[in-house]
NUNU-775788 format. One line per 4 residues: number of its first residue (from 1); their letters; for each residue x, y, z of C-alpha. Coordinates in steps of 0.5 Angstrom, whole numbers. Layout:
N
NUM> A> X Y Z ~ ...
END
This chain:
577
1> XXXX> 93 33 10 ~ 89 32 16 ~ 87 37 18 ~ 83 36 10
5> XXXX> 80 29 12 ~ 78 31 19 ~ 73 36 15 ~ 69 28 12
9> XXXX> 71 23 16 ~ 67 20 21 ~ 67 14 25 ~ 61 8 22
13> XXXX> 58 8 29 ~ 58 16 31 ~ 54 15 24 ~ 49 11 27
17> XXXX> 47 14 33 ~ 42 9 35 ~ 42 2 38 ~ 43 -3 33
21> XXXX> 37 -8 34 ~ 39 -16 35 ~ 38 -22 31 ~ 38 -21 23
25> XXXX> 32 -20 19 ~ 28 -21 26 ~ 21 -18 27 ~ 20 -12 32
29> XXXX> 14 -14 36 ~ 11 -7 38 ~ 9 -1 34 ~ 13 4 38
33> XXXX> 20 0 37 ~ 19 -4 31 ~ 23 2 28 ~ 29 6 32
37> XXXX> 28 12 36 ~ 34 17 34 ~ 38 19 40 ~ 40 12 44
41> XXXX> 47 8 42 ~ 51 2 44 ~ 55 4 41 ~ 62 9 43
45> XXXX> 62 16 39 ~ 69 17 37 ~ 71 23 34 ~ 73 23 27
49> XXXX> 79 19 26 ~ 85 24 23 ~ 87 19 18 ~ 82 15 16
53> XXXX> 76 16 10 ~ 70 19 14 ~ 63 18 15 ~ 57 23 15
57> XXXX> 60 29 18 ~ 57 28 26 ~ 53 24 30 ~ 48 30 31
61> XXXX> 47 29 22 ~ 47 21 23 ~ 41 18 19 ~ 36 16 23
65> XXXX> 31 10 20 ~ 24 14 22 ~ 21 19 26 ~ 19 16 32
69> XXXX> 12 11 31 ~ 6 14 34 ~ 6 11 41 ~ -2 8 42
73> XXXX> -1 7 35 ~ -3 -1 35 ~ -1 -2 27 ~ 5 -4 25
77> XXXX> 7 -3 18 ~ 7 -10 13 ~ 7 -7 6 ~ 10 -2 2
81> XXXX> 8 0 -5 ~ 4 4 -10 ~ -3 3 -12 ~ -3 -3 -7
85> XXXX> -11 -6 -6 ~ -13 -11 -1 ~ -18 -16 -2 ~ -22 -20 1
89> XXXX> -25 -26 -2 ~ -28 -33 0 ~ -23 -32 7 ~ -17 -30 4
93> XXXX> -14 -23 3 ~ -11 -22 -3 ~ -6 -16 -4 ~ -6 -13 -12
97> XXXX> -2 -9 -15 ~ -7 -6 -20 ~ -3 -9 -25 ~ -1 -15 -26
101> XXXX> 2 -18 -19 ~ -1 -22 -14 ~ 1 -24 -6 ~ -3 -27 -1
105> XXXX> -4 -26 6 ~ 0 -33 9 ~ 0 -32 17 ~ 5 -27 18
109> XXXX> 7 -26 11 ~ 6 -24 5 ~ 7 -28 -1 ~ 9 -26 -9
113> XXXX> 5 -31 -12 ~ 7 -30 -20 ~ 5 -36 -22 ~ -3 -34 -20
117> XXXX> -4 -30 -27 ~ 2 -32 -31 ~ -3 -38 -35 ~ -8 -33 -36
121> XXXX> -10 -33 -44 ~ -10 -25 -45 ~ -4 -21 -46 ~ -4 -16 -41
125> XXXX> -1 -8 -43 ~ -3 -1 -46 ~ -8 -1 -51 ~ -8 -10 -50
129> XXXX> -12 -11 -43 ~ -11 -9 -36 ~ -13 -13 -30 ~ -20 -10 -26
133> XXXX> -23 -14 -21 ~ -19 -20 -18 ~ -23 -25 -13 ~ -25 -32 -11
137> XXXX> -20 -39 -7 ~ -13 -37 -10 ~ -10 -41 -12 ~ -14 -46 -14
141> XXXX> -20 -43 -16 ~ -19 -36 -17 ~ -23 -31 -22 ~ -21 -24 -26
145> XXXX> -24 -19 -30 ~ -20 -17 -36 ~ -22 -10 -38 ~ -20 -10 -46
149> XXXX> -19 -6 -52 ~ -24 -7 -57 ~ -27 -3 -64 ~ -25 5 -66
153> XXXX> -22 4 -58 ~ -29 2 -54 ~ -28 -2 -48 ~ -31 -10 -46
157> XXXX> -29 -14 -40 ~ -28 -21 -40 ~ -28 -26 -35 ~ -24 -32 -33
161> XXXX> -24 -37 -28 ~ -19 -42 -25 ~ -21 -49 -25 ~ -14 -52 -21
165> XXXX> -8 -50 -26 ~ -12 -48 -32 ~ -15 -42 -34 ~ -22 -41 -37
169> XXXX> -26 -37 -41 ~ -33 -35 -38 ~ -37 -29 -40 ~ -35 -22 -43
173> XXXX> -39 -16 -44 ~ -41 -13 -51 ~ -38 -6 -53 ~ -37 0 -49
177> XXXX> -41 -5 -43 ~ -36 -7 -37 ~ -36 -11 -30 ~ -37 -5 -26
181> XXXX> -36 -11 -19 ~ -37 -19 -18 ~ -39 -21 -12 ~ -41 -28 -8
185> XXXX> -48 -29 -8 ~ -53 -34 -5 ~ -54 -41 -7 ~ -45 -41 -9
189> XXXX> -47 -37 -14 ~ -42 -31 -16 ~ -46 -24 -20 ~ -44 -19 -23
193> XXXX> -46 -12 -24 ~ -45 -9 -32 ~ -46 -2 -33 ~ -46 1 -39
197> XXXX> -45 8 -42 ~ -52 10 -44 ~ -56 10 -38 ~ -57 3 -36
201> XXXX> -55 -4 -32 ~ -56 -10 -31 ~ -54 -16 -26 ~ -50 -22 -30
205> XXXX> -49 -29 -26 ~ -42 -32 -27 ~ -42 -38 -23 ~ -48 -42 -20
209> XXXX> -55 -42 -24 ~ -59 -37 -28 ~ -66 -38 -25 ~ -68 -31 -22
213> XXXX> -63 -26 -24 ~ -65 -20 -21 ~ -68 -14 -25 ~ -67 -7 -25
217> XXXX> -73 -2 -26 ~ -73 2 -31 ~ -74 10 -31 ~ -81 13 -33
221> XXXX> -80 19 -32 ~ -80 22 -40 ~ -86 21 -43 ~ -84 25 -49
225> XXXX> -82 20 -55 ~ -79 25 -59 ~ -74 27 -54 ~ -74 20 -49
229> XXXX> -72 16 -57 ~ -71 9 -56 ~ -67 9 -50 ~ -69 4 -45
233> XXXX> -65 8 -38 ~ -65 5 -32 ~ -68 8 -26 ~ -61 10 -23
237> XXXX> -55 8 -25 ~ -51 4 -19 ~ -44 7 -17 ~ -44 1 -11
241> XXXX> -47 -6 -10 ~ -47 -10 -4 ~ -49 -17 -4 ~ -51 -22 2
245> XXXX> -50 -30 2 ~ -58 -30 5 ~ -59 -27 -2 ~ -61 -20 -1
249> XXXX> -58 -15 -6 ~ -58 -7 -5 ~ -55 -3 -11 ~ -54 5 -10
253> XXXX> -53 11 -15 ~ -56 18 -17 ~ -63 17 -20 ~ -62 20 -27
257> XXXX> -67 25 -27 ~ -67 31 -26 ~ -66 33 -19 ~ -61 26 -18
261> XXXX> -63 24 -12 ~ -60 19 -8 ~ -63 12 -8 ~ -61 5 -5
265> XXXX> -65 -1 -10 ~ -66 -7 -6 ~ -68 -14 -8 ~ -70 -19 -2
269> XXXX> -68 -27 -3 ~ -71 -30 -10 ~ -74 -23 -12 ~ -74 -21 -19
273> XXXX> -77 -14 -19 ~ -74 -8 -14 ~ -76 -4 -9 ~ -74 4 -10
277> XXXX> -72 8 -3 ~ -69 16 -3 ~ -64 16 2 ~ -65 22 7
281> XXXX> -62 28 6 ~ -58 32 11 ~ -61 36 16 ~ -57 42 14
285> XXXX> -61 44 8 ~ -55 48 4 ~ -52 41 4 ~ -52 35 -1
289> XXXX> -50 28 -1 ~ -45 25 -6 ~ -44 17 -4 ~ -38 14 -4
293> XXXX> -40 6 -3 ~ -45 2 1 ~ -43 -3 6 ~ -48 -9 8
297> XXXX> -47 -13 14 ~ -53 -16 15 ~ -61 -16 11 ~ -63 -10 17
301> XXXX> -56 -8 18 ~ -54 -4 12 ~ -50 3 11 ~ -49 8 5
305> XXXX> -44 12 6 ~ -40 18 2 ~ -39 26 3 ~ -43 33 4
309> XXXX> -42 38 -1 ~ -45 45 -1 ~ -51 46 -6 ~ -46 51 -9
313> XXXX> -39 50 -12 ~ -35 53 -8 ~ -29 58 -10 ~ -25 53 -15
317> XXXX> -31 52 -19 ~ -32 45 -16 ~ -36 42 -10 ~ -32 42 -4
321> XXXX> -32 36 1 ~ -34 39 8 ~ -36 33 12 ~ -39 26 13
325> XXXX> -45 23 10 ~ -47 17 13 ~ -54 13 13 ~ -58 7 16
329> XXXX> -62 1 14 ~ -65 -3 19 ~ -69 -7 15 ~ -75 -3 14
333> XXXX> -72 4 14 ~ -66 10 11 ~ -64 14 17 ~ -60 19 18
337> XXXX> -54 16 22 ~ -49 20 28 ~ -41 22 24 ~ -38 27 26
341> XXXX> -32 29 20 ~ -30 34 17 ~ -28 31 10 ~ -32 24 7
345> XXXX> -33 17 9 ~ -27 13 4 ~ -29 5 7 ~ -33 2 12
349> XXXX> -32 -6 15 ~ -34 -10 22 ~ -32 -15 26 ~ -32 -18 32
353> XXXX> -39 -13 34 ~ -35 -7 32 ~ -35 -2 26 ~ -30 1 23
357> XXXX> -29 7 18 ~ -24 11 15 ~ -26 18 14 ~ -20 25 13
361> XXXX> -15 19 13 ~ -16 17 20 ~ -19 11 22 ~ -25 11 26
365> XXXX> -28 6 31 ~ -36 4 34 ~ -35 0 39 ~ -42 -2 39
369> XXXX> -50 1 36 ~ -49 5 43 ~ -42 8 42 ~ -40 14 40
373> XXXX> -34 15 34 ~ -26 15 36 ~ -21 16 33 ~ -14 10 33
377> XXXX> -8 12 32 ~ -4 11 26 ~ 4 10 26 ~ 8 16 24
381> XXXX> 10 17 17 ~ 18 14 16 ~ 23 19 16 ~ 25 17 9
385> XXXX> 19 16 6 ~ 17 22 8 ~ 24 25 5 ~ 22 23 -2
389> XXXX> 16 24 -2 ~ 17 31 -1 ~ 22 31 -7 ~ 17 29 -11
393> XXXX> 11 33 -9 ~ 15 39 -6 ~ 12 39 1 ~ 16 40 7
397> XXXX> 16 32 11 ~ 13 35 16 ~ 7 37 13 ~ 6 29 11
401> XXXX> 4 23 14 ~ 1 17 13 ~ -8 18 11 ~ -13 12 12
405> XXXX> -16 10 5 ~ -19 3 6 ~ -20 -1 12 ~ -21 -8 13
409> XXXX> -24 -12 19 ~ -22 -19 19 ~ -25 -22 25 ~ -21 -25 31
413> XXXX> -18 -19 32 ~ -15 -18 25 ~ -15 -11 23 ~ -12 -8 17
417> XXXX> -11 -2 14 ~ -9 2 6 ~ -6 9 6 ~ -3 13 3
421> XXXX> 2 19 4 ~ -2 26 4 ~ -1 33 6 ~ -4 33 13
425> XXXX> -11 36 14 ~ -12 32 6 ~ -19 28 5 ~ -17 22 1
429> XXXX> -22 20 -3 ~ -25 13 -5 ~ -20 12 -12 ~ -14 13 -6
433> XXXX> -10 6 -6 ~ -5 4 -1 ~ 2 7 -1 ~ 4 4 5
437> XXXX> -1 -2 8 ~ -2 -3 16 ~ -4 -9 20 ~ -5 -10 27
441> XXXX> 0 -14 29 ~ 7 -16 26 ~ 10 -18 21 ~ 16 -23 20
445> XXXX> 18 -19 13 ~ 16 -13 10 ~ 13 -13 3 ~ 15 -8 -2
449> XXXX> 13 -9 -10 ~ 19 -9 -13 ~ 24 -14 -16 ~ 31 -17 -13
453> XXXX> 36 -11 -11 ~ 30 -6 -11 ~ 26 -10 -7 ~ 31 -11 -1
457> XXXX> 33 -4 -1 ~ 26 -2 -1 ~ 24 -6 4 ~ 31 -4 8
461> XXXX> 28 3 9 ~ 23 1 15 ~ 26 -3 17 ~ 32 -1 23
465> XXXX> 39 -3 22 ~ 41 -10 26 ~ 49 -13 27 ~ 50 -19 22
469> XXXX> 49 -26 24 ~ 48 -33 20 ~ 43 -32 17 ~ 43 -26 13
473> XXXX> 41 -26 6 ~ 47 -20 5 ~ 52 -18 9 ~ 55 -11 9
477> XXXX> 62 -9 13 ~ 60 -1 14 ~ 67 2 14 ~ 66 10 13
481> XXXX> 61 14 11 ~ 63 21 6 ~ 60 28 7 ~ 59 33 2
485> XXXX> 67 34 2 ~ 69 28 0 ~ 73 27 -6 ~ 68 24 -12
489> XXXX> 75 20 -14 ~ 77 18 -6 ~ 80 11 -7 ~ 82 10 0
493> XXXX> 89 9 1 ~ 89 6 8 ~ 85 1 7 ~ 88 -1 2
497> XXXX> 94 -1 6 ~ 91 -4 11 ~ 88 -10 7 ~ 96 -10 2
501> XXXX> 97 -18 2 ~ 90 -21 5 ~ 88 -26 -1 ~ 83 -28 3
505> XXXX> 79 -21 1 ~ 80 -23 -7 ~ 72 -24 -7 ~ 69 -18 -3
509> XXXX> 66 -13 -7 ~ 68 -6 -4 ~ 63 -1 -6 ~ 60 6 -5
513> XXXX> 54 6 -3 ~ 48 10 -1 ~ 43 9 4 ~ 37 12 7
517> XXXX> 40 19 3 ~ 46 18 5 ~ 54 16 3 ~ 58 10 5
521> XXXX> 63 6 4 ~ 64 -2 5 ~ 65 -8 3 ~ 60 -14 1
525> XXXX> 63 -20 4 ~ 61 -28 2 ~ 60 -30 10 ~ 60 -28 17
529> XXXX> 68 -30 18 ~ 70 -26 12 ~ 67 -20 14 ~ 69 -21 22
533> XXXX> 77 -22 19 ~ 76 -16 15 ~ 73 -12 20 ~ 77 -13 25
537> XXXX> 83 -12 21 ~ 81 -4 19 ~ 79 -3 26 ~ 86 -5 28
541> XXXX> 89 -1 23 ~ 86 4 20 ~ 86 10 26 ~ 80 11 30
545> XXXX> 76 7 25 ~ 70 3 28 ~ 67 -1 22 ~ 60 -4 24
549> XXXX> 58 -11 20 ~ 50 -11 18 ~ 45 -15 15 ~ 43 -10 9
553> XXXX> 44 -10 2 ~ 45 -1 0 ~ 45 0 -7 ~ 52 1 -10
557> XXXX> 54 7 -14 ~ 62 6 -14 ~ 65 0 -15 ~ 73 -2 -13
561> XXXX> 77 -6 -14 ~ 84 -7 -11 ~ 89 -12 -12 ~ 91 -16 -5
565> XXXX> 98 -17 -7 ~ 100 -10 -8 ~ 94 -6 -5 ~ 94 -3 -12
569> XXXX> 86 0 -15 ~ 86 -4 -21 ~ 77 -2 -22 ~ 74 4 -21
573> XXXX> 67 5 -23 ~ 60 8 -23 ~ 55 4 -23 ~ 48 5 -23
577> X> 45 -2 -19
END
């Protein structure tokens, strides 16, 4: 019989195989150690015990919490997800789900805020509504733009602000019209940009007086009645809007004409009509521009950004991104300005005299107008989000890692970053929202979007295994681990013998549980004393056992149940947690 349980058992701290980090819940303070690097132990390697349920065969299989963080790296992961979309607004950052979540940047933290939308006057779901654009002071003075389902299946939006704990109805678009984007303006004011489906736009003021609403121009390319009808189309139809307090207005699109050039519509300070500018095209003629955005910091300082594609499609019938399209507005002229990229800008932001841009899923850094372009160091993907990541896209983990998508500079020093897990060497594109949110500094917890046990396991997973303390939410005595020769039924008769006629013990949940891809067995005790007692008798008693107690919460795939008195097993269960 032994020699048959040598072939699964191992002890809990050979599985571990790394140093256990001190304090319950506590922050790591560097990128390069905020998670364990495989290898180091405080902890003894024992060889597998001979009469005891094992572990996860050897310490050369232990799990290991990540790959080791790229060591320059200044970020830290702070959030995990999908979909996740950082929005600055009026001073606040605001973490959305796309859906129907909202969290706000509070310090070092972030906070679920279900309260923000759950007086919203809408409902929300498919063929109902869906949340589009999310803005203003939260909680207090909050705005949101509902895309909603109308006639024969047309869209609408409409928008609701928040004046302190209600909820008001302000404006909505007619059919098959929506708020492409809601920006703050001058004088307080907030303006909207609507577009439609039939080759037009306007600008609508949602807050702050109506006087001076700005006017887009008009296309007089078609002179022929028969073939032009009725239609009033604009001159260009923007993709993009950038607004400033100082009350300039930029918007950039196609011109709808035939040769869709690029074009950059500006409106100086209390100006109705526009000017036109065609923004230059690159210097290599067998390339076009496609812009992804517009980014205005100030009336001279304003840039359009976006990818270079071959004039012919390429082999998949389809334009293919093969660089950087960057251009410059000083206040009086479009220029060509220096990027050197192989795949498109995706977000551009500046602080503190810098300017910073995501391209390739790199992040990119212009210390000032007379600096080149350098590269920051992202963190290393974690090892297990690289695993399931790679189960669901069938790539290998190490062709993965983490991609910048959007990058936000704060001010102070205070950097965030979206990205997304991609296939190395991929180009994200504007529409990629954030699997994996990064800032510059730590955080105290990290923040996952997800409810209850599923969050706390999510959020486990980047973070390193530390000893149980006081404080500790969930506390887990890690007796054993099982391979792949364990049996499914195994009920654990030493332990059970171990813990015969302990009644104190009646209230701890004894479980399988998987963790980080990984089986174990152990219990969920009320307290740190429960837990202590019980470790130290299994220790004792169970030969060459090591039982590790931890601040973690793994999910529950078997339950157990054993009476005390007898050491009987009176439940045996799968569970699905």
């Amino acid at each position: 019989m032994k020699s048959t349980l040598k072939r699964f058992l191992v002890t809990s701290s050979s599985l571990l195989g790394f140093q256990l980090q001190s304090g319950c819940g506590a922050p790591a303070t560097q990128t390069s150690t905020a998670l364990p690097t495989p290898g180091a132990s405080a902890l003894p390697i024992a060889a597998p015990p001979t009469n005891a349920p094992a572990s996860i065969g050897s310490a050369a299989n232990a799990p290991t919490l990540t790959a080791a963080t790229a060591a320059l790296s200044p970020f830290h992961i702070v959030a995990t997800g999908s979909n996740l979309q950082l929005i600055e607004s009026e001073g606040d950052l605001i973490l959305f789900d796309g859906s129907q979540l909202l969290a706000k940047v509070e310090g070092d933290r972030i906070v679920n805020h279900p309260e923000y939308l759950a007086s919203l006057p809408v409902k929300l779901g498919f063929m109902q509504g869906s949340i589009a654009l999310v803005g203003g002071k939260w909680p207090e003075a909050g705005w949101v733009s509902v895309t909603r389902i109308g006639e024969r299946t047309t869209g609408y939006s409409v928008f609701y602000e928040k004046i302190g704990q209600r909820w008001q109805f302000r404006s909505q678009t007619s059919l098959m019209q929506g708020y492409a984007g809601i920006q703050d303006w001058d004088k307080g004011r907030r303006i909207a940009l609507v577009s439609g489906v039939f080759g037009s736009y306007r600008w609508e003021v949602l807050h702050g007086t109506t006087q001076g609403v700005p006017k887009p121009q008009k296309d007089t390319s078609c002179k022929d009645p028969d073939e032009c009808g009725n239609r009033d189309d604009s001159a260009q139809m923007p993709i993009d809007f950038a607004s400033l307090k100082s009350g300039h207005l930029f918007a950039v699109g196609p011109l709808q004409t035939q040769d869709r050039s690029w074009v950059v519509e500006r409106w100086e300070p209390n100006h109705i009509k526009s000017q036109l500018d065609k923004l230059p095209m690159p210097a290599n003629p067998a390339l076009m521009p496609t812009v992804n955005g517009i980014a205005a910091f100030a009336p001279n300082d304003v840039y359009v950004f976006g990818q270079l594609d071959p004039l012919t499609k390429g082999s998949k019938g389809v334009q293919e991104n093969v660089g950087a399209y960057l251009a410059h507005f000083d206040g009086s002229n479009w220029t060509n300005a220096p990027f050197t990229s192989n795949c498109g800008i995706t977000s551009m932001s500046a602080a503190d005299g810098a300017l910073w841009a995501t391209s390739g899923g790199s992040l990119w850094k212009r210390r000032d107008s007379k600096a080149n372009w350098e590269t920051i160091a992202l963190p290393s993907i974690p090892a297990e989000l690289a695993q399931s990541q790679s189960e669901s896209t069938k790539k290998k983990p190490t062709d993965l890692q983490l991609a910048a998508s959007h990058v936000w500079a704060r001010g102070g020093g205070d950097l965030w970053v979206e990205s997304i897990v991609a296939q190395k060497g991929y180009c994200p594109s504007t529409s990629d929202r954030g699997d994996v949110v990064l800032r510059n500094r730590p955080h105290s917890e990290l923040w996952h979007n997800l409810e209850g046990d599923k969050n706390v396991q999510a959020v486990e997973k980047y973070q390193p295994l530390r000893p149980a303390s006081e404080g500790c939410q969930s506390i887990f005595v890690l007796l054993y681990g099982m391979t792949r020769t364990t049996p499914k039924d195994y009920d654990y008769p030493l332990t059970r013998a171990a813990l015969k006629g302990h009644p104190e013990f009646t209230e701890v949940k004894f479980a399988e549980t998987v963790d980080r891809g990984q089986h174990y067995f152990g219990a969920f005790v009320p307290d740190i004393w429960s837990g202590q007692k019980l470790l130290a008798i299994v220790h004792e008693k169970v030969k060459d056992s090591k039982p590790v107690m931890l601040c973690r919460h793994p999910k529950k795939v078997r339950l157990l149940e054993f009476d005390m008195a007898t050491g009987a097993v009176t439940k045996n269960a799968k569970v699905d947690e």
